[in-house]
C-alpha positions in Angstrom: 52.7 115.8 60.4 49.4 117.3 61.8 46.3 115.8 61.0 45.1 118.5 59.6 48.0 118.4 57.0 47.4 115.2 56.0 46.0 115.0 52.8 44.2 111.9 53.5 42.4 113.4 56.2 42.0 116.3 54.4 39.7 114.1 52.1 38.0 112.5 54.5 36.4 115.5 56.0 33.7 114.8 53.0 33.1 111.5 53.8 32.5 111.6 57.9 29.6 110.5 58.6 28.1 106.9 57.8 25.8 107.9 55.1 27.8 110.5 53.5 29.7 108.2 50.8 26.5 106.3 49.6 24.5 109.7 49.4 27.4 111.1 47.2 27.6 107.6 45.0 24.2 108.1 44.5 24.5 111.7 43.2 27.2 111.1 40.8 24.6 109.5 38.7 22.4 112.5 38.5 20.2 115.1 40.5 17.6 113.6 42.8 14.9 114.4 44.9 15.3 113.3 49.0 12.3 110.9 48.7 14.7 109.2 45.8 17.8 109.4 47.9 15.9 107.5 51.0 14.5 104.5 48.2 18.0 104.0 47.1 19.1 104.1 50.7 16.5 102.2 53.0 18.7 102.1 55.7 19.2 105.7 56.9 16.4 107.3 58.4 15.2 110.8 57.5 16.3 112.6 60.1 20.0 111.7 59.3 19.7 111.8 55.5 18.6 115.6 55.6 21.9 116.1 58.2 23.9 114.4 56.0 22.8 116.5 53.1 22.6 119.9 54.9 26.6 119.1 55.5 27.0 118.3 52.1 25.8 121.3 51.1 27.3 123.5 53.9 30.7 121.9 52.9 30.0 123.0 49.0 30.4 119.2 47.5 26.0 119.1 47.0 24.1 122.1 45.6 20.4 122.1 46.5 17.6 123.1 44.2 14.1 123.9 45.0 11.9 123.8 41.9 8.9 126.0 41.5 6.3 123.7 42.3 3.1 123.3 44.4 4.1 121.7 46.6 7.8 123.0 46.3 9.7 120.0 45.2 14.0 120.0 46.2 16.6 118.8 44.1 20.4 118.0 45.0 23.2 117.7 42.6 26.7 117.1 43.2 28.1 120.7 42.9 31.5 121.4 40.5 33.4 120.8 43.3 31.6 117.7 44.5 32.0 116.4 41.0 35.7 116.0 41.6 35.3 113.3 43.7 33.5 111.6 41.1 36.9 109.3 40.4 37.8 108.7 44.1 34.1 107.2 44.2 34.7 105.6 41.1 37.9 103.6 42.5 36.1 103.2 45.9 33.4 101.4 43.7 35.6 99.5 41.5 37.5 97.3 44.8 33.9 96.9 46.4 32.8 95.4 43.5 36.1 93.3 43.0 36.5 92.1 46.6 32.7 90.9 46.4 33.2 89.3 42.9 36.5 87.5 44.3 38.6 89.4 42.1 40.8 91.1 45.0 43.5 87.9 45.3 45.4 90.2 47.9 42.5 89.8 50.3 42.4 87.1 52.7 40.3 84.1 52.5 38.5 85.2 55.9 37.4 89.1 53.9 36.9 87.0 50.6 34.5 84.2 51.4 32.9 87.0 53.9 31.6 89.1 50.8 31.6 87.0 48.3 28.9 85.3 50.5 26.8 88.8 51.2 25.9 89.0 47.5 
């Protein structure tokens, strides 16, 4: 099979790049302004965060709003189509929170202790 038939790859041509998952996590909560986005995200710098977005919303899963304001304020919202990821992010979620709780007993001790430690 081809990579690009492979369904799994197919899905994660939304998620390449670092930030990509954590901007779209963030989204599924609700619409938010860039300044927002970077609080909740401390660790990407501006320069990448607007890439990251731009390909979002070249790639349809982010729609971007620009309210009429003075200054102009933007917006971004996961689009309809960006809203069906909701559940894969949801799962994603769900074992990154079970693996750091120590609720994952298929992990090995090493991953276990590793992020149950980070918290």
């Amino acid at each position: 099979m081809k990579l690009s038939q492979c369904p799994v790859s197919r899905t994660l041509r939304f998620f390449d790049g670092k930030w990509k998952p954590l901007i779209l996590n963030e989204l599924k909560k609700g619409p938010l302004r860039p300044g927002e986005l970077a609080r909740r995200i401390p660790e990407v710098t501006p320069k990448v965060l607007t890439q990251q977005l731009r390909e979002l919303e070249r790639d349809s899963v982010v729609s971007r709003l620009v309210l009429p304001k003075v200054p102009p304020h933007v917006e971004y919202t996961l689009s309809p189509f960006g809203r069906t990821l909701r559940p894969l992010l949801n799962s994603l979620c769900k074992w990154g929170e079970d693996l750091a709780a120590g609720r994952n007993a298929a992990a090995p001790e090493s991953i276990r202790s590793a992020f149950v430690a980070k918290r």
